[in-house]
N, C-alpha and C positions, 0 to 999 in steps of 0.2 A: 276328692279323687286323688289316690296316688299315681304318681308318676315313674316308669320306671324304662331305663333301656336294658334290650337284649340281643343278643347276637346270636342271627341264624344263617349256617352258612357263611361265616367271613360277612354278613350284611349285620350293618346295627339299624335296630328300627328304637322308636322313642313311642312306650304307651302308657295308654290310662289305665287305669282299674278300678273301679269305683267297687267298694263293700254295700251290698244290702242288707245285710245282716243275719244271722242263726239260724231263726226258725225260715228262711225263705231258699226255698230248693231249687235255685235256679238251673240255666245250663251253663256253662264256661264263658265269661267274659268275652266276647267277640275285639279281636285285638285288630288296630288300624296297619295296616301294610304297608303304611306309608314309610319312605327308605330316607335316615336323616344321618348326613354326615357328621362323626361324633369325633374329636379327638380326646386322648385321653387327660390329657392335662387342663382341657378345658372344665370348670365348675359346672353343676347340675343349671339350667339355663329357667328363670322363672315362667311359671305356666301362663300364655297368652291368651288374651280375649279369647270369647267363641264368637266364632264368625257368624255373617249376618242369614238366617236361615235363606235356602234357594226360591226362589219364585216359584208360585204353584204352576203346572203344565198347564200347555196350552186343553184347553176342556178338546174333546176326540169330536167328532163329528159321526152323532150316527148313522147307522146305513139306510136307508130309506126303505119302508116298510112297501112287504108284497101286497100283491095284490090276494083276498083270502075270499074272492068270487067264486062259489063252486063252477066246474065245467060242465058245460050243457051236456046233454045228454048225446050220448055217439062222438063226443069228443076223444082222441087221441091221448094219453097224459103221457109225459116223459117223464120219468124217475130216475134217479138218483143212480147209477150203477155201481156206486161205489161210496162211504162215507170220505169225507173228504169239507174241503171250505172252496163256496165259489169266488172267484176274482174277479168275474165279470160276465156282466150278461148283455148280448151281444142285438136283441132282438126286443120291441116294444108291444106293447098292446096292440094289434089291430094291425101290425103289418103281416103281409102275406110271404110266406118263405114256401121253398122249395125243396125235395127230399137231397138231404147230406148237407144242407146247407147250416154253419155252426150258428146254434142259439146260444152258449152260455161258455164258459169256462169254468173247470171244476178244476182245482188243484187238490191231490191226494198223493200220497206219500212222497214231496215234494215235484211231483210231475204233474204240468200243467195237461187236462184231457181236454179235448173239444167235443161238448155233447151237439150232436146234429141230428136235424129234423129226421125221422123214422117216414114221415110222406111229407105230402105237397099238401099246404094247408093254411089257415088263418091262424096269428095267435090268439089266442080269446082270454089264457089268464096266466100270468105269472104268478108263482106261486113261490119263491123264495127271493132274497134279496143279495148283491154283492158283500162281501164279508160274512155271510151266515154261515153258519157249517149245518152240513147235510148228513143224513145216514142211509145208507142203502135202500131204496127203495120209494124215498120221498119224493114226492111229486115237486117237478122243478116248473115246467110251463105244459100250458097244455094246449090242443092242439083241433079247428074243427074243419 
């Protein structure tokens, strides 16, 4: 790997550029932006260890899978009115809610919506999960 500084804007930055060689058609060396105070009369400074790679991330936790029961028959389903990802769903299996009363939260074009109950009813089946994203029309919970 060469090493080389250049000056952009009055800033000296200090990079690598490693050759792959001829026949391989890369794209442009991706150059580090990192800002290293250089004076001139100091000597080119020898290249340093490579530091200790970073810790892998913590693993994500996934979302907890819906519930994929179809709805009885004469059940209510609530849909989706808009694609978007839900935040949080506000209502469980088997309780009883009232009409306006909020089941879920849908975030879509960074604004948080409150989908609410359309009647007075039982839930009988969720059907997506916190974090999924939705698309217009999907069945979010349904309703008997």
């Amino acid at each position: 790997m060469r090493r080389f500084r250049i000056n952009v804007n009055g800033k000296t930055y200090e990079v690598g550029v490693e050759e792959i060689g001829a026949s391989y058609q890369a794209a442009p060396p991706v150059v580090s932006q990192t800002q290293v105070p250089v004076k001139a009369e100091q000597p080119a400074a020898a290249p340093q260890p490579q530091a200790a790679p970073a810790p892998a991330p913590a693993p994500v936790e996934e979302p907890k899978q819906a519930s994929t029961q179809a709805p009885p028959p004469g059940a209510t389903v609530v849909a989706a009115p808009m694609p978007g990802s839900i935040v949080s769903i506000k209502v469980n299996v088997g309780d009883t809610v009232t009409k306006g009363q909020v089941l879920l939260i849908l975030e879509a074009m960074k604004m948080e919506n409150e989908i609410m109950a359309p009647k007075s009813g039982k839930v009988v089946a969720i059907n997506t999960s916190a974090g999924s994203s939705v698309n217009t029309g999907d069945p979010l919970i349904s309703l008997a």
